[in-house]
C-alpha positions as CSV (number, residue, x, y, z in Angstrom):
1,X,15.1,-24.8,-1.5
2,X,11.6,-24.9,-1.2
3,X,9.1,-26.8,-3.9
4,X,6.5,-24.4,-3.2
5,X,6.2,-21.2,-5.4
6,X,4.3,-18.0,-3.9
7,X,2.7,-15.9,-6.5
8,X,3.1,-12.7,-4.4
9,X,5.1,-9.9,-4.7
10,X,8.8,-9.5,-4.7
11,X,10.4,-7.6,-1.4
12,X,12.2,-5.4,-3.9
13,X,8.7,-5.0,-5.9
14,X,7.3,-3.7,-2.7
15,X,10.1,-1.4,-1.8
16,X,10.3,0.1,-5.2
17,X,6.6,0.7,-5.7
18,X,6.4,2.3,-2.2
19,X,9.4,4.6,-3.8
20,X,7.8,5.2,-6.9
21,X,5.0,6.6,-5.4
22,X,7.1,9.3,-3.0
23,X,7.8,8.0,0.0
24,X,9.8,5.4,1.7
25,X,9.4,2.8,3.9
26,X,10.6,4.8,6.9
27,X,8.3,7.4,6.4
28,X,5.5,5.7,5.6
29,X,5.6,4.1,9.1
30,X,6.1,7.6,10.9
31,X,3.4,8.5,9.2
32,X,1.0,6.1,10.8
33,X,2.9,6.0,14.1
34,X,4.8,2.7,13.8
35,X,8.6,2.0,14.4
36,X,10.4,1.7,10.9
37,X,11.2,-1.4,11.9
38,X,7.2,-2.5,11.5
39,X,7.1,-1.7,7.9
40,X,11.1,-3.4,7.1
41,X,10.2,-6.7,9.3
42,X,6.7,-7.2,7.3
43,X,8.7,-7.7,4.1
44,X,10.7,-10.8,5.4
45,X,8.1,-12.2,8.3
46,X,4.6,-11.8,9.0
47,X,4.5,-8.4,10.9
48,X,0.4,-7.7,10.9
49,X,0.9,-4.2,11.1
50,X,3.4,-3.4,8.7
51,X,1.7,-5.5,6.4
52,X,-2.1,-3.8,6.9
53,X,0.0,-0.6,6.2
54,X,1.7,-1.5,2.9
55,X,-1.3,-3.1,1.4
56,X,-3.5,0.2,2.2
57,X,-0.5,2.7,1.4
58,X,-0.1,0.4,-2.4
59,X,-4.3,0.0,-2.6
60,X,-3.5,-4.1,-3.1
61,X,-5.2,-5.9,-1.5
62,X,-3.3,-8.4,1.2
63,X,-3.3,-11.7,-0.3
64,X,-1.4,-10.3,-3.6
65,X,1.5,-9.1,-1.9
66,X,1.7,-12.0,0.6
67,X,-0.6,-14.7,-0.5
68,X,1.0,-17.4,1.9
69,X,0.0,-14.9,4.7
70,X,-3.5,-13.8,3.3
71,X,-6.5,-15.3,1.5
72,X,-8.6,-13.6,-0.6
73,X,-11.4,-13.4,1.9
74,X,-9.1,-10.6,3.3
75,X,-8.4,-13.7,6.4
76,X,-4.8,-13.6,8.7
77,X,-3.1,-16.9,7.6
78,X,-1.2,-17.5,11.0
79,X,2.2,-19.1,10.1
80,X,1.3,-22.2,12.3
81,X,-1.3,-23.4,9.4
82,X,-0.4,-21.9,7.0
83,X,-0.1,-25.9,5.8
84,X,-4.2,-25.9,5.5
85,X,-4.5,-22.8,2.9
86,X,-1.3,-23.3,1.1
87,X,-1.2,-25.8,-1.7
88,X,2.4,-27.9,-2.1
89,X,3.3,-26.8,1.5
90,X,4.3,-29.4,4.4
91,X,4.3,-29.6,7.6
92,X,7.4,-29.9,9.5
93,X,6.0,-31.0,12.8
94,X,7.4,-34.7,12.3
95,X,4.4,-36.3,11.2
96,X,4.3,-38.4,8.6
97,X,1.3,-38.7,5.6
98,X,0.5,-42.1,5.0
């Protein structure tokens, strides 16, 4: 239950548009010489690969599909501070705001 809303794309969105345009996830990975399990993982985790794939393969741009991982400058939001791009999101490394 988290208070903070991500504007990106649905998992299922993903996987459907990948299907709708003739291919699936599986082989779009063989095609660029990744494990299938690159393109799966980049849907529930931050997978930098996967993810670099997907966007190209779907020609949107990173931070629509995964804007808590992206911003729009086209940078890497590493998990770790995600807390400084993200608006609404806290830190759970027991400190306290005053």
């Amino acid at each position: 239950m988290s208070a903070c809303k991500h504007k990106g794309w649905h998992k299922e969105d993903i996987k459907a548009a990948i299907r709708k345009r003739g291919t699936t996830m599986s082989a779009l990975a063989r095609q660029q010489d990744l494990p299938p399990s690159t393109i799966r993982n980049a849907l529930a985790r931050p997978v930098l690969s996967g993810e670099v794939v997907i966007a190209e393969f779907l020609g949107v741009p990173p931070h629509e599909l995964w804007p808590e991982r992206w911003t729009r400058e086209g940078r890497r939001i590493r998990p770790r501070y995600a807390h400084k791009y993200i608006e609404g999101v806290s830190s759970n490394q027991g400190k306290s705001q005053v």
